[in-house]
C-alpha positions in Angstrom: -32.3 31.1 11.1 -31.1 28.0 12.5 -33.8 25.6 15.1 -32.1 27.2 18.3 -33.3 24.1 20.6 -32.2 21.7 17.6 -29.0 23.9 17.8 -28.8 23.5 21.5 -29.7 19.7 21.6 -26.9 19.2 19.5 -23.9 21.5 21.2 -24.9 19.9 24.2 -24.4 16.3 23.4 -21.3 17.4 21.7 -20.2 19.1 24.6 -20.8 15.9 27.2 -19.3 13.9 24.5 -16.1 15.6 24.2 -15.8 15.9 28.1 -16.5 12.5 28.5 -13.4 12.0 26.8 -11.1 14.4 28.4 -12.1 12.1 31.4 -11.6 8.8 30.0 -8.5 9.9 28.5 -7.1 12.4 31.2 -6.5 14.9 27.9 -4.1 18.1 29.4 -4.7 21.2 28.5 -1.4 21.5 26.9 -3.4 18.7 24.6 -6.3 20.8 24.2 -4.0 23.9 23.3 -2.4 21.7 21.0 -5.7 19.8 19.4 -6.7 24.1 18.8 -3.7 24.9 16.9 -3.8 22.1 14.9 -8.0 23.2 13.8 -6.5 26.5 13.6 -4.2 25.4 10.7 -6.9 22.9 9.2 -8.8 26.6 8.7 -6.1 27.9 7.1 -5.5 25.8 5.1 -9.0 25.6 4.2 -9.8 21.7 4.6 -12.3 22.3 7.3 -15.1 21.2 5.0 -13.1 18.3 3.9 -11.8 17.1 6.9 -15.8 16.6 8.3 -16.3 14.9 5.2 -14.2 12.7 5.6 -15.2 11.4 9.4 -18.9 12.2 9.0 -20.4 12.9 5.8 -21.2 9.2 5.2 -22.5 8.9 8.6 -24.6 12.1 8.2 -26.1 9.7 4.4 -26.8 7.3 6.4 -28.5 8.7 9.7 -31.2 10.5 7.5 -31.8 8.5 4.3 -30.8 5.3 5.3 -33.7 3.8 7.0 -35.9 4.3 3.9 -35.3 0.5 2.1 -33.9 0.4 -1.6 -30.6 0.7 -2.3 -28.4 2.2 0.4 -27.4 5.9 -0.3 -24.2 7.2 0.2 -22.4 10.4 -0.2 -21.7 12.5 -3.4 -18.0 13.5 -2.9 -16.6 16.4 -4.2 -16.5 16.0 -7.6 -19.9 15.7 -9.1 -20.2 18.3 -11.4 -23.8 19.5 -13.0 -25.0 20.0 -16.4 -23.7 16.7 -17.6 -24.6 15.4 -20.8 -27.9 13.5 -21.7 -25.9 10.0 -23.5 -27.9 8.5 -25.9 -25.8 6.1 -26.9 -25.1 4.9 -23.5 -21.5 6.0 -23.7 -19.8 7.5 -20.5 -16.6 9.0 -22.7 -16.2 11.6 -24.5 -15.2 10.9 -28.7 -12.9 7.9 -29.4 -12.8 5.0 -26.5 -9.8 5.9 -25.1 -6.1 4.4 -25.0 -4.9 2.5 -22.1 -8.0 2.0 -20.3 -9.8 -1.3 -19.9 -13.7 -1.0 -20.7 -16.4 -1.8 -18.9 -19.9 -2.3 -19.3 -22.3 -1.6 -16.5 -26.0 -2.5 -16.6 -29.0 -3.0 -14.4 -32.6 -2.4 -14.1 -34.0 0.3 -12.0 -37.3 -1.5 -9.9 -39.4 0.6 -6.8 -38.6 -1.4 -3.3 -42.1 -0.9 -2.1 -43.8 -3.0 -5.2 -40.6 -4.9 -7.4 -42.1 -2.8 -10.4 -40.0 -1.2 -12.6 -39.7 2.2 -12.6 -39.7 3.1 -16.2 -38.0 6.5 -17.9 -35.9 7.4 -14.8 -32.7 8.9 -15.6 -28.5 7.8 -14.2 -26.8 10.9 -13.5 -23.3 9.3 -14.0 -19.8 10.3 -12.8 -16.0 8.8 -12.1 -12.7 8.9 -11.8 -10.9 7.0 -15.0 -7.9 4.0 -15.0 -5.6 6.8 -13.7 -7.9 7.5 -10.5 -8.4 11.1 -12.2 -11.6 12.7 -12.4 -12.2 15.4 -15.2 -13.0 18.8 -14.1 -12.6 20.4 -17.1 -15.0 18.8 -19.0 -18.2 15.5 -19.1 -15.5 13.0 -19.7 -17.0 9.7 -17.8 -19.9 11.9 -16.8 -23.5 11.7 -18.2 -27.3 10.8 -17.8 -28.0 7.4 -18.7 -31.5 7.2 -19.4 -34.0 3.8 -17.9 -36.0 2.4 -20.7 -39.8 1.5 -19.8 -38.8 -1.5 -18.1 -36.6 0.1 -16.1 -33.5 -1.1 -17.7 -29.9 0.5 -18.7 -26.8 0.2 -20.2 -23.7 2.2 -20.2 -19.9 2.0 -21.4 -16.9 3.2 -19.3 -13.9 2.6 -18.2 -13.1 0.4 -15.4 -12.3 3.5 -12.7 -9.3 3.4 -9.8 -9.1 4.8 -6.3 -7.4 7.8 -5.6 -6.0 9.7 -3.0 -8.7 12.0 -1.3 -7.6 15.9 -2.6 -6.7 17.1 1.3 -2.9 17.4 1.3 -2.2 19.8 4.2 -3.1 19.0 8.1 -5.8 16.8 7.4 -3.6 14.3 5.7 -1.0 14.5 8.7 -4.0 14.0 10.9 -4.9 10.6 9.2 -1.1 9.5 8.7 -0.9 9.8 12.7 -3.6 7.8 13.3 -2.6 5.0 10.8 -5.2 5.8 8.2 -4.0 6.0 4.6 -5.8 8.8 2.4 -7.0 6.4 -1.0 -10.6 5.6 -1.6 -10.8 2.1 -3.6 -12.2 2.2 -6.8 -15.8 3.2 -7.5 -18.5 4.9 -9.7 -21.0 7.7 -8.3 -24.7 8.1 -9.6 -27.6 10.2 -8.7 -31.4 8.3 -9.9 -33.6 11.1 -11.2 -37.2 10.4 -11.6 -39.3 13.4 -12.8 -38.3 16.6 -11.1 -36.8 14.6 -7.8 -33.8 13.0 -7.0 -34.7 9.3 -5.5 -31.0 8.2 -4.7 -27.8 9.2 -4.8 -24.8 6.8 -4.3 -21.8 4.8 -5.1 -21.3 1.2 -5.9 -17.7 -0.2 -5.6 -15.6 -2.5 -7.8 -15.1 -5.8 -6.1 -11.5 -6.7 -5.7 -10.2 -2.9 -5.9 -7.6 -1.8 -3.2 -8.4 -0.2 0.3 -12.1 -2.0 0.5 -11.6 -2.4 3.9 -9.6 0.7 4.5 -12.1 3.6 2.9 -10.8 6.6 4.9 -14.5 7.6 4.5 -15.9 4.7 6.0 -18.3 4.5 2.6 -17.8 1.2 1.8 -21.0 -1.3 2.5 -20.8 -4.9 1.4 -24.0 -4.6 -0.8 -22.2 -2.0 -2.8 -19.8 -3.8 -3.8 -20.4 -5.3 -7.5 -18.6 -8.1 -8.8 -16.9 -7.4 -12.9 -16.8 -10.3 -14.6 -14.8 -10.6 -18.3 -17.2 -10.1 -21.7 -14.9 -12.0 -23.7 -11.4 -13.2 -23.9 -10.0 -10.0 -24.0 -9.7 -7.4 -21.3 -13.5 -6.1 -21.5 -15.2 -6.2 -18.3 -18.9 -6.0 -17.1 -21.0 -5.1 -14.6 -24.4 -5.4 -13.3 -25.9 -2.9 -10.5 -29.3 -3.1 -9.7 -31.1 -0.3 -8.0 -34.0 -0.3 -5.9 -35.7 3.0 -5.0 -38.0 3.9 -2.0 -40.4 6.1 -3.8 -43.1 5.9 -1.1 -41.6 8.9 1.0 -41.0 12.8 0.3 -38.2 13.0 -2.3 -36.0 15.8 -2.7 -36.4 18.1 -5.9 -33.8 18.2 -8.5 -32.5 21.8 -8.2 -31.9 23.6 -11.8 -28.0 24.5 -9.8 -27.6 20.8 -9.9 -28.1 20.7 -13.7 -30.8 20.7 -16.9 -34.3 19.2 -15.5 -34.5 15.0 -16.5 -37.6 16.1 -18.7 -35.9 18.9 -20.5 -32.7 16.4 -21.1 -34.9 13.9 -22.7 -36.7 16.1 -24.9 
């Protein structure tokens, strides 16, 4: 059962909210009538879920995790996919590197914000879109835990990823092309931090120079996630550093067993 006064707190500030703004804005009813047929087809269409996503979601990440220090969190999106595959060899791909793409190395060290100490044998739950801006549903292509070493270091090899265009098509899209919003996210890389039984972060860093930084239609973009790729060698290898700082001095959530193998089993 929901908190009915928690559930009446909030319908209430909604509700002033939204009349407010009928004032300010003199909205008609034919407006209103209009604003109802157009949630009527978001229903439909069944892009409810995405288009609240898409205005709130990161707001909701931010609102209840992000006054805990460490790295900021932001939101999973909605293709993260569980079960992924414990990678050893620290490569994100799946068999031969593959043609076309340019690769990228991505490393960093894993350190608790309350003491700078590494926190050792935590465990990268990796996954990203590829050069195309395609993620893979199918299978654990570009998806896979990366484990920490004991000084709270890792390493893993990808692909350097490219936005996309978010996967709402129907009203929600016409909604954003009236208001002068475009629909592509800019390039970036999701991850979860596992440490024991608990998950201590989830977020995305972003690749510096990629298109639509300062457009996200989600509004997830925050200047300290954005990481900086630098050239390995002459050729067209690129690397990465992304440090992570978790704040484990608070209650962390458990890793469910629907959101994949436990860390400890994956290691064994």
């Amino acid at each position: 059962m929901p908190d009915q006064q928690r559930l009446k707190q909030i319908t209430d500030r909604i509700l002033s909210d939204l009349r407010a703004t009928v004032m300010d804005f003199r909205i008609t009813e034919e407006e209103i009538h209009d604003a109802a047929t157009f949630f009527d087809r978001v229903g439909q269409a069944g892009e409810f879920g995405s288009l609240l996503d898409i205005f709130f979601a990161v707001t909701s990440v931010i609102a209840t995790q992000g006054d805990a220090g460490g790295t900021t969190p932001n939101l999973a999106g909605p293709f993260y996919k569980a079960g992924a595959p414990l990678r050893k060899d620290g490569r994100l791909y799946e068999g031969e590197f593959p043609g076309g793409e340019t690769p990228l190395t991505v490393h960093g060290r894993v350190t608790e914000a309350a003491t700078g100490e590494p926190v050792p044998h935590a465990v990268l739950d990796v996954w990203q879109a590829d050069g195309n801006g395609d993620y893979d549903v199918t299978g654990y292509h570009l998806r896979g835990l990366i484990p920490v070493d004991e000084d709270g270091c890792y390493v893993y090899h990808t692909v350097l990823p490219e936005g996309y265009e978010i996967s709402a098509k129907g009203p929600t899209k016409r909604l954003l092309t009236a208001i002068g919003q475009h629909d592509w996210r800019p390039a970036h890389i999701h991850l979860r931090v596992h440490v024991g039984d608990t998950t201590a972060l989830q977020t995305q860093f972003f690749m510096a120079g990629a298109r639509f930084l300062d457009s996200d239609p989600v509004d997830g973009v925050r200047s300290e996630l954005i990481v900086e790729h630098r050239p390995v060698t002459d050729g067209a290898a690129r690397e990465a550093r992304f440090d992570i700082c978790l704040a484990l001095d608070r209650a962390l959530p458990a890793r469910s067993m629907e959101d994949g193998p436990r860390v400890h089993a994956a290691l064994s």
